[in-house]
C-alpha positions as CSV (number, residue, x, y, z in Angstrom):
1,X,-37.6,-32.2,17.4
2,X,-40.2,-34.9,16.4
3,X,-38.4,-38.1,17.2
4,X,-38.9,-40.7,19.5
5,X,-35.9,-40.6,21.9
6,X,-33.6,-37.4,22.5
7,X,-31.1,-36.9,19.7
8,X,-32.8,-39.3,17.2
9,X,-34.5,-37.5,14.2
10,X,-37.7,-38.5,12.8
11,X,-38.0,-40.4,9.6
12,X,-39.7,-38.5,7.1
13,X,-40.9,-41.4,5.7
14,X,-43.1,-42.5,9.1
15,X,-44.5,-39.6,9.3
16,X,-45.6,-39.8,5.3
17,X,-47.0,-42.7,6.3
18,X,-49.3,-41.4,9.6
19,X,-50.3,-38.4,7.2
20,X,-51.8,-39.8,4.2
21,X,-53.6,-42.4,7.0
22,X,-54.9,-39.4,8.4
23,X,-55.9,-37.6,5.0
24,X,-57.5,-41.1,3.5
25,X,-59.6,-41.1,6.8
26,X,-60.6,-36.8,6.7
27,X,-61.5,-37.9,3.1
28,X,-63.9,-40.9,4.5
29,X,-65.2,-38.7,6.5
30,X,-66.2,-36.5,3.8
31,X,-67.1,-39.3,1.0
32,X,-69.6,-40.3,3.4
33,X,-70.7,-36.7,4.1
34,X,-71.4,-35.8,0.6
35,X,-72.7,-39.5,-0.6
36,X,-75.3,-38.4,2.5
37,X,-75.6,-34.6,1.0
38,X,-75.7,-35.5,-2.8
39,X,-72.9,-34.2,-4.0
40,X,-69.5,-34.4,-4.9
41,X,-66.9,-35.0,-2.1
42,X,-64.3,-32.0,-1.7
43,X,-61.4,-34.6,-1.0
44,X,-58.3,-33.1,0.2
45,X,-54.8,-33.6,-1.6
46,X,-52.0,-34.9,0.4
47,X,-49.1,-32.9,1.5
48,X,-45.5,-33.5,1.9
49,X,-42.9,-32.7,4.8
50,X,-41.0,-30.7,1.5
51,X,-44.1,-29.0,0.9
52,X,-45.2,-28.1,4.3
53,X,-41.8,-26.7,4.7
54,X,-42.4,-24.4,1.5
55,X,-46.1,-23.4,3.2
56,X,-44.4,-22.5,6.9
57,X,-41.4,-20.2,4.8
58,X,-44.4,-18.2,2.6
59,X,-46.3,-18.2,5.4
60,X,-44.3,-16.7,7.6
61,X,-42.4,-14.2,5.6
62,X,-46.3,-13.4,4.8
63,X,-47.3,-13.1,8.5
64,X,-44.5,-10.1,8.1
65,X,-40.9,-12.3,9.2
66,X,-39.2,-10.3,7.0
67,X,-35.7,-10.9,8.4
68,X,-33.8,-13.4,6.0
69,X,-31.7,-14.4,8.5
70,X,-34.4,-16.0,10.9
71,X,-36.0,-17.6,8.2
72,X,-32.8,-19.2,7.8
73,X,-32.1,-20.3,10.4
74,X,-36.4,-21.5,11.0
75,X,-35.8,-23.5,8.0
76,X,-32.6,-25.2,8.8
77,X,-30.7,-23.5,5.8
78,X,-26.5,-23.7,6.0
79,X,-26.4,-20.6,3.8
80,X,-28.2,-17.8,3.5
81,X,-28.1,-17.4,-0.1
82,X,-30.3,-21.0,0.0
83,X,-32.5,-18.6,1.4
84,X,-32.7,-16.0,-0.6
85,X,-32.9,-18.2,-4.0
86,X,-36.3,-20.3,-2.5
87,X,-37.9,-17.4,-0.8
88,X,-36.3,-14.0,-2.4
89,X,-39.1,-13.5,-4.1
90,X,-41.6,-13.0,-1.3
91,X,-39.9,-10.8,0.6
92,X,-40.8,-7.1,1.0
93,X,-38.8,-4.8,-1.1
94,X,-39.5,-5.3,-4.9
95,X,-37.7,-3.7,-7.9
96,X,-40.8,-1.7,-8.3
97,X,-40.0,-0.2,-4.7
98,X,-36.0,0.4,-5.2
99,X,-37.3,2.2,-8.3
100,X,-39.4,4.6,-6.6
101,X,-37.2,5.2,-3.4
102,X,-34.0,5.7,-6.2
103,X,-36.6,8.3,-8.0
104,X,-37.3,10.0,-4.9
105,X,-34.1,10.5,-3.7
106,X,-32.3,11.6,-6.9
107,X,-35.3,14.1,-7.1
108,X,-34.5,15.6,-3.4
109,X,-31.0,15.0,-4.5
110,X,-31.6,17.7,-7.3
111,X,-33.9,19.4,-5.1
112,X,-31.0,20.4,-2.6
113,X,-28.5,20.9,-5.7
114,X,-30.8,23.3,-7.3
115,X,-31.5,25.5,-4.0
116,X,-26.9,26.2,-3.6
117,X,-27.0,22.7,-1.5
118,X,-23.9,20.6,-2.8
119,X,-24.5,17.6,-0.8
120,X,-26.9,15.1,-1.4
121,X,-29.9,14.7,1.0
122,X,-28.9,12.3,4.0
123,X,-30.4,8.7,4.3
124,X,-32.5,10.6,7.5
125,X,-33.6,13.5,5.0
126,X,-34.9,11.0,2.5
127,X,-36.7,8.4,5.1
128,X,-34.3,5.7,3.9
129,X,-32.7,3.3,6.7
130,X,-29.4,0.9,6.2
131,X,-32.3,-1.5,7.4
132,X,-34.6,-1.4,4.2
């Protein structure tokens, strides 16, 4: 996407290189503004390609991209279940959650069973999609 001729990749470690040139000047910048301003410089801390990666993923799934698969393919993933193992854990739908929607369908569940229904409520009945 980044490279210099069509079909030739960047190399990572260029671009490392341009960064922290970048960041050691922003934190010039700032030396000088607090050496003016009597303080102490807020100097900011360099950041990788691997960790920018890692900020875009949280980010988004944050920004609500909740679909696995797109973040898979966004972050150039071969297998989904690479995927799900860095980034599982930030996606919508916690334990906590399954708890409660289990609870509150076995409850309607018992609900229906108790009032001569002998089917359990529907996934429409119980506001529960194939999707979630």
């Amino acid at each position: 996407m980044f490279g210099r001729e069509p079909g030739r990749p960047f190399a990572p470690v260029t671009i490392g290189k341009r960064a922290a040139k970048a960041w050691e000047a922003a934190n010039e910048v700032e030396r000088d503004c607090a050496e003016q301003e009597a303080r102490r410089p807020q100097l900011l801390a360099p950041l990788t390609l691997h960790a920018a990666r890692h900020t875009f993923a949280s980010m988004a799934i944050d920004a609500g991209i909740t679909n696995p698969k797109a973040i898979q393919e966004a972050m150039g993933h071969s297998r989904i279940q690479t995927t799900y193992d860095l980034y599982g854990h930030l996606l919508p739908g916690s334990r906590d959650e399954m708890r409660e929607r289990m609870d509150a369908y076995l409850a309607r569940a018992n609900e229906s069973a108790a009032h001569g229904s002998e089917r359990a409520p529907t996934a429409r009945q119980t506001n529960v999609s194939s999707a979630d």
